[in-house]
C-alpha positions as CSV (number, residue, x, y, z in Angstrom):
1,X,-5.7,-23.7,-39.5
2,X,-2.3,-21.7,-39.4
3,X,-4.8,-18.7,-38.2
4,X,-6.5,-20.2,-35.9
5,X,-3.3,-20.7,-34.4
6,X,-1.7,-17.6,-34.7
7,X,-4.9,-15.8,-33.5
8,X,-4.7,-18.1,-30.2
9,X,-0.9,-17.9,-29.5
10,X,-1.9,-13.6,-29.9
11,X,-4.8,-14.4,-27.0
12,X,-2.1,-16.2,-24.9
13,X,0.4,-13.6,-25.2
14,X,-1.9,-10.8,-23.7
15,X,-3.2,-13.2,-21.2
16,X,0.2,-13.6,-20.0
17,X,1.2,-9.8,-20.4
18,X,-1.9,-9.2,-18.4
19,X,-1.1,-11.6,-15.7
20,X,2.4,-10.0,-15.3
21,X,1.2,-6.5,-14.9
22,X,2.7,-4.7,-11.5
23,X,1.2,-1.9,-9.9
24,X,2.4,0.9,-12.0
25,X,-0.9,1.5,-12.8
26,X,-2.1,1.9,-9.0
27,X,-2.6,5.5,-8.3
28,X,-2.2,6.9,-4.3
29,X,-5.3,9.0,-3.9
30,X,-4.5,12.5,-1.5
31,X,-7.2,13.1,0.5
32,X,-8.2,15.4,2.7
33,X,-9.8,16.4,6.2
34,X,-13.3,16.2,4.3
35,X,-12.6,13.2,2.5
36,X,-11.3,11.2,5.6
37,X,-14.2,12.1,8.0
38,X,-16.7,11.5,5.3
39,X,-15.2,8.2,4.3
40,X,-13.9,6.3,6.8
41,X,-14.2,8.2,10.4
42,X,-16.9,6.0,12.4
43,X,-16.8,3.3,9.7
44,X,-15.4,-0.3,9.5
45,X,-12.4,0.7,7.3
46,X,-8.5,0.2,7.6
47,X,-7.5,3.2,8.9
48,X,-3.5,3.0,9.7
49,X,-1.3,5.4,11.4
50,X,2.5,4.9,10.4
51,X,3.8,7.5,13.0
52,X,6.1,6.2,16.2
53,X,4.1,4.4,18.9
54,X,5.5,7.0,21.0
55,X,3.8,9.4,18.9
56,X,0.8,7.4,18.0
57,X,0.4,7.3,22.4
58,X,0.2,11.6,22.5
59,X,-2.5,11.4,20.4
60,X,-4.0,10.0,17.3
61,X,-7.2,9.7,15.1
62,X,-10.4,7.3,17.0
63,X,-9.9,3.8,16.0
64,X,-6.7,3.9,14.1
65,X,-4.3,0.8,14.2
66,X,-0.8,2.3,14.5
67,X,1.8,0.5,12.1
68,X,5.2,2.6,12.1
69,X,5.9,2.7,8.5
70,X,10.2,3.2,10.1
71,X,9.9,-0.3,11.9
72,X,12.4,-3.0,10.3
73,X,8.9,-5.2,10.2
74,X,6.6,-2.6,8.2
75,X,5.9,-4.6,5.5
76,X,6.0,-8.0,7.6
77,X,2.5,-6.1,9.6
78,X,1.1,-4.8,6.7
79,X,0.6,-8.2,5.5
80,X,-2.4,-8.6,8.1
81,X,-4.4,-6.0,6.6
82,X,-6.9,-6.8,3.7
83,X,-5.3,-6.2,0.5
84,X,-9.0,-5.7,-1.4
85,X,-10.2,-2.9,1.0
86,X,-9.4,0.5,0.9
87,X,-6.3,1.4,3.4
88,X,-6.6,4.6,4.4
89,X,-2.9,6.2,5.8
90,X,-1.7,9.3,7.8
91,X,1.3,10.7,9.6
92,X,1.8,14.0,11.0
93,X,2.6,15.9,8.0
94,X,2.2,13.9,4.8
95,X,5.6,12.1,4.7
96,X,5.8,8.9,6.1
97,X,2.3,8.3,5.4
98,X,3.5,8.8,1.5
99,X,6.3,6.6,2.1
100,X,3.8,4.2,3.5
101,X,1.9,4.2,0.5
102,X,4.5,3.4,-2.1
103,X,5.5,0.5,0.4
104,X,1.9,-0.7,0.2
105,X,1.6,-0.5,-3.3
106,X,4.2,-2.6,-4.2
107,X,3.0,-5.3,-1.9
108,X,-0.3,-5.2,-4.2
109,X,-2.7,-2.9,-2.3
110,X,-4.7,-1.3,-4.7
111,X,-7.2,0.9,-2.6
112,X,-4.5,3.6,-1.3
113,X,-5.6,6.8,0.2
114,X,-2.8,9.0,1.6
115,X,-4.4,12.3,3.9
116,X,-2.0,14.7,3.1
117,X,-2.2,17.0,6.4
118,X,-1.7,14.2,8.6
119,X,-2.6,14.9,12.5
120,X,-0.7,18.0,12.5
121,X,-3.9,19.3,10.1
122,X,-6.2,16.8,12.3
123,X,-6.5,18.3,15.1
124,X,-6.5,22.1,14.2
């Protein structure tokens, strides 16, 4: 009897370490040019840019939803997207767009994909 209740206080303890897991484990994928036209250019997918709206307004990628990732609300408009589909980022160079990541990954996205050039590589 006494194992029977160690071996189940053992199962409760993981259970509970599992349930209080962050996102550590989460990894940002970099992707590039390739990746992004293959996977989510003329698809249904969550494709964000977190330039300026000024910015966002010269030019950006077809059917992006601009969230700047340097607006006090970032992580307030984030909310709105879906947590379990992939998010797929960019800014002009990389930067923001990695900033943007780590912000989503602690709010428990788990499908990042960061495209490293950003526009700037875009639209060469």
């Amino acid at each position: 009897m006494k194992n029977i209740l160690k071996v189940l206080c053992a199962a409760l303890s993981f259970i509970q370490l599992g349930a209080c897991q962050d996102n550590n484990d989460v990894v940002v994928t970099k992707v590039d040019k390739a990746f992004l036209k293959t996977h989510a250019i003329g698809k249904e997918v969550q494709l964000i840019d977190v330039r300026t709206p000024q910015e966002y307004g010269v030019g950006h990628i077809d059917d992006a939803k601009n969230i700047n990732v340097g607006s006090p609300d970032f992580v307030q408009q984030i909310q709105g997207l879906d947590k379990e589909e992939p998010v797929y980022l960019y800014c002009k160079m990389g930067g923001r767009s990695n900033k943007a990541a780590q912000l989503l990954k602690k709010q428990g996205f788990t499908k990042i994909y960061d495209y490293t050039g950003g526009y700037n590589d875009w639209i060469k």
